[in-house]
Residue, then its C-alpha position, 0 to 999 in steps of 0.5 A: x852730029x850735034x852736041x853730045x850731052x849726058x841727061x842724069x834722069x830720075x824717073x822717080x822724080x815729082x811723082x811721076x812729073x819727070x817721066x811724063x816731061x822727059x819726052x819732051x825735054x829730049x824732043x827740045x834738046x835734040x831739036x836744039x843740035x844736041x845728041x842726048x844721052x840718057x842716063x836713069x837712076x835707079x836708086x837712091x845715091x845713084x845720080x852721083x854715080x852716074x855723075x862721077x862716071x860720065x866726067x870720068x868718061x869726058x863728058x864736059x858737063x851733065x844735064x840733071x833732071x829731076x829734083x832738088x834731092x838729084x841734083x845734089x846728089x849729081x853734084x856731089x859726082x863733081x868730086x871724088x870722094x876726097x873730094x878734089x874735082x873730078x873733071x876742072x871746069x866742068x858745068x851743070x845744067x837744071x832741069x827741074x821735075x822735082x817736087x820742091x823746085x827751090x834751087x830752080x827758083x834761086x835761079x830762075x828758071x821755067x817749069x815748062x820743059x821746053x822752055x828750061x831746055x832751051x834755055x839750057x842749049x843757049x847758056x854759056x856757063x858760069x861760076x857756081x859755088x858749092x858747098x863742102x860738109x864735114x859731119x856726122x852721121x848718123x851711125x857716128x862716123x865721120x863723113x863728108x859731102x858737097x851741098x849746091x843749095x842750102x844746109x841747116x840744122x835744128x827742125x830743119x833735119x826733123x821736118x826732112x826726115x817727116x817729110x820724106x815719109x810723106x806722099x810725094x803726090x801733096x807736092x812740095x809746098x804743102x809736105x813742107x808746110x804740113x811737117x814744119x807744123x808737125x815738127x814745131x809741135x815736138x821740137x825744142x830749141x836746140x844749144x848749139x856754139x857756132x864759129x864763122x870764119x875762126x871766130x870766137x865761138x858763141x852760144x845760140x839756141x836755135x829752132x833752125x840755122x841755114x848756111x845758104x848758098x842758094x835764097x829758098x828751101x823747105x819748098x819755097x821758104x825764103x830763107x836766105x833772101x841776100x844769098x848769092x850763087x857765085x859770090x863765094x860767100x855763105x849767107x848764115x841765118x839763125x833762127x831763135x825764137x822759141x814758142x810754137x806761136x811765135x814761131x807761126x808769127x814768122x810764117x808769112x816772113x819767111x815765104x815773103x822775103x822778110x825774114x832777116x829783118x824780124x825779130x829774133x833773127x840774126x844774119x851773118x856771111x862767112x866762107x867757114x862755118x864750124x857748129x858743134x852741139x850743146x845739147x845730149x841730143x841730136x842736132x839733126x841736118x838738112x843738106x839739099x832736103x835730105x837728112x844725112x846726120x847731124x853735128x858737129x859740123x863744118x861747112x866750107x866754100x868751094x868758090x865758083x868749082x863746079x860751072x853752071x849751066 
């Protein structure tokens, strides 16, 4: 018997596209000495659940197919809901499907199934940081969540929330760039205080703020090029410029990799982050493409908790 391996499956993901790669993903796995087990979602929320149970079950790690939303959702079944590991040293595995594909691209790792698959079978697992998020939702409450990718508020939580609104069949790239359009259109600078590892609060006024552990998000912007996975570190990056115009200015920076080095932007690293709003308004979220509320807010580094694979 070969090694068992639990596979969280949204069949929902890439429009369809994990569906149709999931035959072959599980034909490599098993070619490779694996016993797969497949596990799907059914509904939002549940990659989580689905998650939580297989390491509450023994399982050493899970295998994730799907996008960046289900991912993020998988790793938040690494903690119970106080948020203490359910199983220490337990390790993830990509396999991307999805959409977007940006975590996928912080690590390197192939669109071709087999190719992922295998890739997945040989690894030895690592260190990965998670974040950790205390906010608020959008009912008020206060609630709490795990985020492997990056966090931001400003248009970011906007452009999520157009974006997820979309046809899923334009594809990542495009329902990114499409909203951002959409949003900048709307959207005004928000008055925020920001506060990096008990220091001195100061006053920005941001179109977006990413506290970032992996380099990409919104579909391929290259939002945080210095960011790494394992260096109990988040890279934090302000966006201030106002102005549609100016902002389109930046458009080409943000996808090649220059970003930090443009003005108007400013860049920090931190292990705390503590954002409060300055505004009546809300300051919308993004953790991991979804929009789950806004500030205040507290992002914190759980250095190397979760393994990957």
């Amino acid at each position: 018997m070969g090694e068992p391996l639990v596979v969280v499956f949204n069949p929902r993901a890439g429009a369809g596209r994990a569906e149709r790669e999931l035959p072959t993903l599980v034909r490599t796995l098993e070619a490779g000495g694996a016993s797969v087990d497949v596990r799907r979602t059914t509904a939002t929320g549940h990659a989580t659940e689905l998650t939580r149970a297989a390491l509450r079950e023994g399982a050493s790690g899970v295998a994730v197919v799907g996008g960046d939303g289900t991912l993020s959702e998988a790793i938040n079944g690494f903690f119970e809901l106080d948020g203490t590991p359910v199983r220490e040293g337990a390790w993830v595995g990509p396999l991307p499907c999805g959409t977007g594909g940006d975590f996928r691209k912080t690590l390197g790792i192939p669109k071709a199934p087999e190719a992922s698959a295998r890739r997945l079978l040989a690894a030895t697992p690592k260190p990965l940081d998670v974040g950790w998020l205390e906010h608020r939702a959008d009912d008020g409450t206060k609630v709490a969540r795990a985020f492997v990718n990056v966090a931001s508020f400003g248009i970011g939580g906007l452009v999520d929330r157009i974006v997820n609104d979309a046809p899923k069949w334009i594809g990542g790239r495009a329902a990114f760039f499409v909203g951002t359009l959409r949003a900048m259109s709307r959207y005004r600078n928000q008055r925020v205080r920001l506060s990096i590892d008990g220091g001195a609060f100061e006053e920005l006024s941001v179109l977006n703020l990413a506290v970032a552990n992996g380099r990409y998000f919104g579909g391929g912007m290259h939002i945080a090029p210095r960011a790494k996975i394992d260096d109990g570190l988040f890279d934090v990056v302000a966006i201030e410029r106002d102005g549609v115009l100016g902002n389109l200015g930046l458009t080409r920076h943000l996808y090649g990799g220059s970003l930090l080095e443009q003005s108007g932007v400013r860049h920090w690293r931190g292990r705390e982050v503590v954002a409060e709003p300055l505004v009546d308004a809300p300051v919308l979220l993004d953790v991991d493409g979804e929009a789950p509320g806004g500030l205040p807010a507290r992002f914190t580094m759980r250095s190397g908790v979760v393994r990957l694979r």
